[in-house]
C-alpha positions, 0 to 999 in steps of 0.5 A, a space after each residue: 497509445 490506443 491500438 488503431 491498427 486492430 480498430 481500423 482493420 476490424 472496421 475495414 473487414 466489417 465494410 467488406 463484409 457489409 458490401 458483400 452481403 449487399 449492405 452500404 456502409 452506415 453514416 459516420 456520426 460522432 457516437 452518443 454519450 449515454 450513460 453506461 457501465 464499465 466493461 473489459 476483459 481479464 486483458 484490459 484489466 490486467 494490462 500495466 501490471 505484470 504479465 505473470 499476474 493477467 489471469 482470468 476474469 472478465 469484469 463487468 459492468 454494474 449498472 444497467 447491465 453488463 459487457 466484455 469489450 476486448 483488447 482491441 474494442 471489438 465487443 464480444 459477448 455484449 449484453 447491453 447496447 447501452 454500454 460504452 467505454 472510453 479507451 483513453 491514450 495516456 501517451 498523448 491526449 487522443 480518447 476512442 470512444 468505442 460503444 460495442 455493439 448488440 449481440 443480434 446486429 453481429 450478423 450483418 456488421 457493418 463498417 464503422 469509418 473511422 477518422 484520426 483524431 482531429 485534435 488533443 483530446 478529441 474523440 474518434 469518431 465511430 460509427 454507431 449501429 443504424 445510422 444513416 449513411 453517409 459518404 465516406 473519405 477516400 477509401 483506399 482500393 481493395 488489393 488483390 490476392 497475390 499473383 506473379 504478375 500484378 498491373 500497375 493500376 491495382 498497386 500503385 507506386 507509392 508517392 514521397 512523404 511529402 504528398 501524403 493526402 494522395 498516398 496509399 499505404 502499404 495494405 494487408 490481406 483481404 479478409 477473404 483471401 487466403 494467408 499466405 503460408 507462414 503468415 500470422 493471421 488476426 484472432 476472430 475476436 481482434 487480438 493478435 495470434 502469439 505468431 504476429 510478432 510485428 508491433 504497432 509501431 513497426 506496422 506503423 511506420 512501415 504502412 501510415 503516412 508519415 503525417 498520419 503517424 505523428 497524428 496518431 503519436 503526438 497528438 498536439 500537432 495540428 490536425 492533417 487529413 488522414 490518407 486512406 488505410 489500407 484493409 485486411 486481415 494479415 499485416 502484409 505490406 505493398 511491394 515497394 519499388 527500392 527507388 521510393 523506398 526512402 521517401 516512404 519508410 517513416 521514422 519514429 515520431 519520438 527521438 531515439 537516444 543513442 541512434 546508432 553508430 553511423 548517423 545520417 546528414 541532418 540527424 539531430 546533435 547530442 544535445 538534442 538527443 539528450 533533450 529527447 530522452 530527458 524523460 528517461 535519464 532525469 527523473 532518476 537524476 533528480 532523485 539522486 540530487 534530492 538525496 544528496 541536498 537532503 544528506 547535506 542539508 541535515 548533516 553540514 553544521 549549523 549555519 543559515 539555511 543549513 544544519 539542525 540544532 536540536 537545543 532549539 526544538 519547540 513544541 512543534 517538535 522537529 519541523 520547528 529546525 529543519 532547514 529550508 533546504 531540506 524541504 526543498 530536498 523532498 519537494 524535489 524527490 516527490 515532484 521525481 516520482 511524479 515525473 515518472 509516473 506520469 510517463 505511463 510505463 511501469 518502471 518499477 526500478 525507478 519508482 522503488 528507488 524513489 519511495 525509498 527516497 521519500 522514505 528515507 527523508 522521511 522516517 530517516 531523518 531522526 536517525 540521521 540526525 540524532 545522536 542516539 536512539 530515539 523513542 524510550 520503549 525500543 531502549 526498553 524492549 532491546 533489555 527485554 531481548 538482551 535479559 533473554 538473550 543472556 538468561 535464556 528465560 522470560 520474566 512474564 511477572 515483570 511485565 505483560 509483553 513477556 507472555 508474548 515473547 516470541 520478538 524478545 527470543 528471537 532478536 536476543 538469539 540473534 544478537 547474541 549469536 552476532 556478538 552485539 554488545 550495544 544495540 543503539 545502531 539497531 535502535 536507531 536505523 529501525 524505523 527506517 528498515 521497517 517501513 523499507 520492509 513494509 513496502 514490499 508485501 504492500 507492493 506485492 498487495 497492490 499487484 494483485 489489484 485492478 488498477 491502473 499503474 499510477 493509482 498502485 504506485 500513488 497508494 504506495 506514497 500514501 502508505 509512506 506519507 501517512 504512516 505517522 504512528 510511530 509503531 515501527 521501531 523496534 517492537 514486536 508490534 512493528 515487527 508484526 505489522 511485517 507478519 501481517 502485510 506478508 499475511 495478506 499478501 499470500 492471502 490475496 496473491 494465492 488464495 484469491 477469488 475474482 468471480 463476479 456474479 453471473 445470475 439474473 437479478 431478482 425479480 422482487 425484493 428491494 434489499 435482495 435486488 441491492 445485494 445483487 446488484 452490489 454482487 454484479 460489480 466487477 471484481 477490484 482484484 485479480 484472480 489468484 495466481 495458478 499454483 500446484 497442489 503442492 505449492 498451495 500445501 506449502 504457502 498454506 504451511 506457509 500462513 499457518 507459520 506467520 499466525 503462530 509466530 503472530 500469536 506468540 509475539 503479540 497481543 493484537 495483530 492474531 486478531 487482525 489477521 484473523 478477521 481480515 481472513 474471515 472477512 475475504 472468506 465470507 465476501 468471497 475473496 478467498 478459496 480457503 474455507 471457514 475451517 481455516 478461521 475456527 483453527 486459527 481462532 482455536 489457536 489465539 485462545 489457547 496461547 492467551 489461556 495456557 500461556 498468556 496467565 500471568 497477563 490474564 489471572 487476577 486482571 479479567 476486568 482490565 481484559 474484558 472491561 473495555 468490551 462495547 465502550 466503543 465512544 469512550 474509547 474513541 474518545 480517550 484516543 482522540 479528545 482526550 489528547 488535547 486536553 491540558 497540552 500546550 499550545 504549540 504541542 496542540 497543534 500537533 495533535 490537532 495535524 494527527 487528526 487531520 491526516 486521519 480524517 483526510 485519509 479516510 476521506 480520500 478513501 470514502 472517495 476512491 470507494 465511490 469513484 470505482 463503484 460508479 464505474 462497476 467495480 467492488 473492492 471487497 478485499 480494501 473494504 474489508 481490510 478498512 473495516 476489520 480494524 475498526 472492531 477492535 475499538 469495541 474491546 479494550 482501551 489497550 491503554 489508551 492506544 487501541 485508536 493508533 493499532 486501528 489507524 495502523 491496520 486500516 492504513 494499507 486499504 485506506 490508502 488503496 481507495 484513497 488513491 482510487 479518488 486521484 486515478 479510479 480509472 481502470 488500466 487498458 490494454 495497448 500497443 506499445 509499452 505505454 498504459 490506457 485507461 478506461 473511463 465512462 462517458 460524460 453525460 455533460 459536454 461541459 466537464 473536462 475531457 478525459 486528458 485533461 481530467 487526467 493531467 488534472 488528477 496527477 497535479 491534485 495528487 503531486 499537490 497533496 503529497 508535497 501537503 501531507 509530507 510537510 504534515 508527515 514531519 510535523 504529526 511523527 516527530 511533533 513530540 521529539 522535544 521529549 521523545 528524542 534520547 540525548 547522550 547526557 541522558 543515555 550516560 546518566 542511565 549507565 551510571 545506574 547500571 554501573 551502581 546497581 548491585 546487588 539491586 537499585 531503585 530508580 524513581 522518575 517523575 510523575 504528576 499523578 501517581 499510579 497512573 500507567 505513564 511510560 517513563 522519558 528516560 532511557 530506561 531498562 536498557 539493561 539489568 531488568 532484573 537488578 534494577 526497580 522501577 517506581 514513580 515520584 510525584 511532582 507538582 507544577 510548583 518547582 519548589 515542591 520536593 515533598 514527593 520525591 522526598 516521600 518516595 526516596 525515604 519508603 524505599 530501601 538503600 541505593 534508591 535515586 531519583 533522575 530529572 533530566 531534559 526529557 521529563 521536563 520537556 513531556 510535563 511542560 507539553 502534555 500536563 501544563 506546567 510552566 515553561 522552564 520548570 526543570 531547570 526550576 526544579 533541578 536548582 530545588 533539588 541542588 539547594 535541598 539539604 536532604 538531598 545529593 547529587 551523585 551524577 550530572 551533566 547538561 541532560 540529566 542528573 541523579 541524586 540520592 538521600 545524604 544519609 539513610 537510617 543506621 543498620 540499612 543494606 542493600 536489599 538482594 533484587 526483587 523475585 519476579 513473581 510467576 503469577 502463571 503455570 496453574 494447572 485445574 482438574 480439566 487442563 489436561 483433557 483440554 490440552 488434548 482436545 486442543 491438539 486433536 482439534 488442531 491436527 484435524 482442522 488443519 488436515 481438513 484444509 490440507 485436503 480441500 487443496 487437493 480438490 479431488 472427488 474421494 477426499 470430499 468425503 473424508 474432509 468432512 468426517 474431519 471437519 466434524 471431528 475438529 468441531 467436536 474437538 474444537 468445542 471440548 476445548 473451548 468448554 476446557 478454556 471457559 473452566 480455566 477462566 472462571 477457576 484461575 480469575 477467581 482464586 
């Protein structure tokens, strides 16, 4: 609710002063809705976020000028006469315009009359400067200073509830007379000292007429006139004799559960009490209902409207089975959250238990259905972990993602060290606990932005329902998206910078003058926290640790990080210098050069060959998926590109939206638009289009939740949030309130939308992607006959392309068994490539078909439907052929005979393409480290802040620079030595 009480004493104090300088009180006239720009101090900005988080930084308008109006509206500090703010109450429909008057008629103020709402979503009327005046409604009298004796005509007894137009409410204080000791006195700008600790409420009801109190709370009421308010500078209400007390003492206008032991003749029963305080009790119900519908749902046998049955999966994928109650289950949880939301009152417990609903009936429901481990490369990277768990070495000749080995070691030493044997329900439940953890630096992320309670909690649904890519299992990729939210997290949190700016415009230059104004926009984030040196030495040690591990678990993510950092320290959003970048920079090189050969040594063109392909690569990762699919399957991907566009859509509106009303998200745009930088390097497979929707998804939700709830939040009395909106230039646009109400139905709207799209774009590939037990069991028989060695082909239909194989493969035994692919046409009866393959390989070579490969043919490549049971029938018929393992999955077969004298050959030595060393190394490796020390010395000191150390940093800086140089010259030599040899 907006603060009334603070408003209507600041008018009262301003009419008193009015008439004391000798001046009439202006005409009450309904304030004009020119156009004018958003404007609130550090406190309407800060207010529905955490208190621990409100720390400085007024923001202010951007266009036509600037303005700081105050918590309670009083202008302070106005700079323009044409600005005008809309407070608006998101406890009921009620808007206050308040236009902050110019700094020069502050000497003589005046006495704006203010009026209650005469009904929903109509605006209090508010005197502008300079009207004519005009009679003002029933003024209550001035009450004297205290005296011992007081006649009964200067504080009349107050009248029963009943007459309210002729009641005069309990009064404060003049403005001029004294405070009587101990008495909490009103700051000069209009907030409350720290000593008033009396709420509005309480004020309410102990001085309002009870008509005008149910006015002020539930607005839908119909409109009563409004008894004369008592004026003032300090809340001291009227004696009241004990005989009337009764009859003028208010009660809340909302009914209090609960209301006490004792209850009085005629107070409402339990189930009204009950039905009162349904907006507490029944979202959290809900919630809880939907979960349980959910669980049953998926788990009950397969019957009508109930059960999966996973046999009957199309090409839509898993949508294709789901029961209809299940969708029901999340509609149900998703309407919840909204429920919640829409009450206006951070309730953060709730609504973290509630995405951790929307969660688990989203990215859970593989896992809770699904009797193994879906997706084949967390089968391939849980081998990787056990190899080194077991070996304590990694193999970076066996593949590129052991020179980054830094998630493999640490997930082998703990599982490992937990005596895990089987990793298959760590597999299963990870994409779930991923996204578990996502959430919590997003949240902390979303914090530290200036926005309203609804839009920070909405963009944290978005960042659920959207995430679709599927890089959260278990991979050092999804383990680093951890790294890199907790990354920007601190960055934002404790490193942050909200300084807009303070100079004139330029006088000529029409660029110049954009980039001004642009720079005059309020900050879209808060300050960073206050922290001491040594806690800013600890959190900068801090980000330093989550870029190294980065850095040696993944190729890509350093760079992200990299250039968000840059980018917050160039647009100003960051404390930290460019010292900071060149270190980090310094250290990506130096891992890729000296750790990272065997990826790089001989490959230069596959490394640096996609640089500035930015449309080819767009086009590989986009039009190129739809070429030859299915047409069920197509549909699919055509979903995936949709939630892309809409997203981004979404937040080119949000940007928009928050620009009209003055505010700059530099740090959102920022992280929208360093990932997409990365299209101009490489193809990374054909799957750099998927890391960049991945990096770019946390701001992209932040702004697209800005086009549902661009407002900013306001300050008020109670426990409920205000928001700020500008002035309508046409009467013929909905009012705030109902653009309000509008804007959450849109957006409960789209959630239902995008989390039927959700299930359709994540699990559309899950008739080839999900692992069946069949197929797990005949991969054991593998690794149960693979010594010394063994040889496994799968099916391709293109030989030497680089396909990951659906099959559960590499689980274990890396180094025993080998890998390699078998062509397969779309002609069922064609067995001459694997036939080919079998017979150029030594002996205990097989060959597997199973459901999976069959399924990922038929859907990405076009062959005909039901060619792997064709094919298995072939390969069962085939005199050169035997089958050795079967099951309803999957089946292996081998070569009925190979050539007399043929052996086992011993497993294949994994080739170390790296530890080449040139004539430079060592000088480079000890630029490198003085480079290193020096740099992160530097930045060390500059958190120190003091004036002696000024000059030593910058003895360091030039000293890191130099060091920085020699080891970059010895990094150019390494490259053109080893590539060329």
């Amino acid at each position: 609710m907006v603060n009334v009480r603070q408003r209507t004493g600041d008018a009262a104090r301003r009419g008193e002063a009015a008439k004391a300088a000798g001046h009439e009180p202006d005409k009450d006239t309904t304030s004009d809705t020119t156009s004018g720009s958003l404007s609130g101090t550090a406190s309407d900005i800060a207010s529905g976020i955490p208190s621990d988080t409100a720390s400085g930084g007024a923001s202010r308008g951007a266009s036509g000028g600037a303005s700081e109006t105050a918590v309670d509206g009083s202008p302070e500090d106005v700079r323009d006469d044409d600005t005008q703010v809309i407070l608006l109450n998101l406890s009921d429909d009620s808007v206050t315009q308040v236009i902050p008057l110019p700094v020069a008629s502050r000497a003589e103020p005046v006495a704006p009359a203010v009026q209650p709402p005469a009904a929903p979503d109509t605006p209090i009327r508010v005197t502008k400067p300079g009207a004519a005046p005009a009679k003002a409604p029933a003024k209550p009298a001035k009450p004297p200073a205290p005296e011992p004796a007081e006649s009964p005509e200067a504080a009349p007894a107050p009248e029963p509830a009943g007459s309210a137009p002729d009641a005069k409410p309990a009064t404060k204080p003049a403005s001029g007379a004294d405070p009587e000791p101990g008495s909490p006195r009103e700051t000069g700008s209009g907030r409350r000292s720290d000593a008033d600790s009396m709420s509005d409420l309480e004020w309410y009801e102990a001085t309002a007429p009870r008509r005008y109190v149910r006015q002020v709370l539930a607005t839908r009421e119909a409109p009563e006139p409004e008894t004369a308010r008592g004026t003032g500078q300090d809340r001291e209400p009227a004696k009241e004799s004990p005989a009337k007390e009764s009859s003028v003492k208010v009660a809340p206008a909302r009914a209090r559960a609960g209301g006490g032991a004792s209850r009085p003749a005629g107070a409402p029963s339990l189930v009204a009490r009950l039905a009162s305080s349904a907006s507490a009790w029944l979202p959290p119900l809900l919630t809880v209902e939907g979960l349980v519908m959910y669980v049953l749902a998926m788990r009950v046998p397969y019957g009508p409207m109930r059960g999966v049955d996973l046999d009957k999966i199309d090409g839509l994928g898993l949508i294709s089975v789901l029961p209809v109650t299940a969708f029901a289950a999340i509609a149900l949880i998703i309407v919840s959250f909204f429920v919640t939301l829409t009450q206006n009152t951070d309730r953060k417990g709730l609504l973290l238990l509630q995405l951790g609903a929307v969660t688990f009936t989203l990215h859970g429901a593989a896992a809770l259905i699904e009797p193994e481990p879906r997706f084949h490369t967390a089968w391939v990277h849980a081998g990787f972990a056990e190899y080194i768990g077991r070996a304590g070495e990694a193999l970076p000749g066996l593949d590129a993602r052991f020179a980054w080995p830094g998630f493999f070691a640490l997930f082998g030493f703990v599982l490992r060290a937990a005596g895990v044997d089987d990793p298959s329900f760590v597999l299963q439940w990870t994409p779930f606990l991923s996204n578990l953890l996502y959430l919590l630096p997003f949240v902390l992320i979303l914090r530290q932005l200036v926005a309203t309670t609804r839009a920070r909690w909405f963009a944290a649904l978005l960042f659920i329902l959207v995430q679709w890519i599927g890089q959260d299992y278990f991979s050092p990729q999804g383990f680093t998206y951890a790294l890199y939210l907790v990354f920007i997290a601190i960055l934002m949190r404790w490193f942050g910078r909200a300084e807009p700016r303070t100079a004139p415009l330029p006088a000529k230059g029409f660029l110049r003058r954009l980039i001004a104004r642009l720079d005059r926009l309020a900050p879209g984030e808060l300050p960073a926290r206050p922290t001491t040196v040594t806690d800013r030495v600890v959190l900068l040690t801090l980000v330093v640790g989550l870029f190294v591990a980065t850095t040696a678990t993944h190729q890509i993510t350093p760079f992200m990080m990299l250039g968000a950092l840059t980018g917050l320290i160039l647009l100003r959003r960051s404390t930290l210098s460019l010292a900071l970048p060149v270190f980090f920079g310094l250290i990506v090189i130096a891992w890729i050069n000296y750790q990272a050969t065997p990826f790089w040594s001989g490959r230069i063109d596959q490394l640096f060959g996609g640089i500035g392909r930015i449309f080819s690569t767009f086009q590989e990762n986009t039009g190129d998926r739809l070429a030859g699919t299915d047409p069920q399957h197509a549909i699919v991907l055509q979903v995936r590109l949709a939630i892309c566009g809409v997203i981004l859509a979404f937040a080119a509106t949000g940007l928009l939206r928050r620009l009209r009303r003055g505010v700059g998200d530099r740090s959102a745009l920022v992280l929208l638009c360093v990932p997409v930088l990365a299209l101009g390097l490489q193809s990374y497979g054909g799957e750099i289009g998927l890391r960049v929707y991945m990096f770019a998804l946390p701001a992209a939700c932040i702004l697209g939740a800005y086009a549902f709830f661009p407002n900013l939040p306001a300050h008020t009395a109670d426990a409920r949030e205000g928001e700020t909106v500008p002035i309508r230039r046409r009467s013929l646009r909905p009012s705030p309130g109902t653009t309000r109400k509008i804007s959450a139905v849109l957006a409960a709207g789209t959630a239902l939308v995008l989390a039927v799209a959700f299930l359709l774009a994540r699990f559309g590939n899950e008739k080839f992607e999900r692992v069946t037990t069949g197929e797990a069991a005949a991969m054991d028989y593998v690794y149960a006959h693979d010594r010394p060695s063994a040889r496994l082909l799968y099916l391709v239909p293109v030989i030497g392309e680089e396909v990951t194989p659906t099959i559960p493969w590499r689980e274990r035994d890396i180094d025993r068994v080998e890998y390699d692919q078998a062509l397969v046409t779309k002609n069922a009866e064609d067995l001459s490539g694997v036939l080919t393959a079998l017979r150029s390989k030594a002996a205990n070579t097989f060959v597997i078909i199973s459901r999976g490969q069959a399924a990922y043919l038929e859907l990405n490549h076009g062959f005909p439907v039901n060619w792997g049971t064709r094919f298995r029938a072939a390969l069962d018929a085939s005199t050169s052929l035997k089958r050795v393992y079967s099951n309803a999955d999957a089946a292996i077969y081998t070569l009925r005979s190979y050539p007399r004298g043929a052996e086992i050959p011993p497993p294949t030595a994994m080739t170390l393409v790296g530890d080449r060393s040139t004539p430079w190394t060592p000088l480079g490796l000890v630029a490198l480290a003085l480079a290193v020390a020096t740099l992160f010395a530097a930045e060390l000191a500059r958190l120190r802040g003091a004036e002696r150390t000024s000059r030593g940093r910058r003895r360091l800086v030039v000293v890191g620079l130099l060091m920085t140089a020699a080891a970059l010259a010895v990094v150019v030599e390494r490259f053109l030595t080893l590539t060329s040899t």
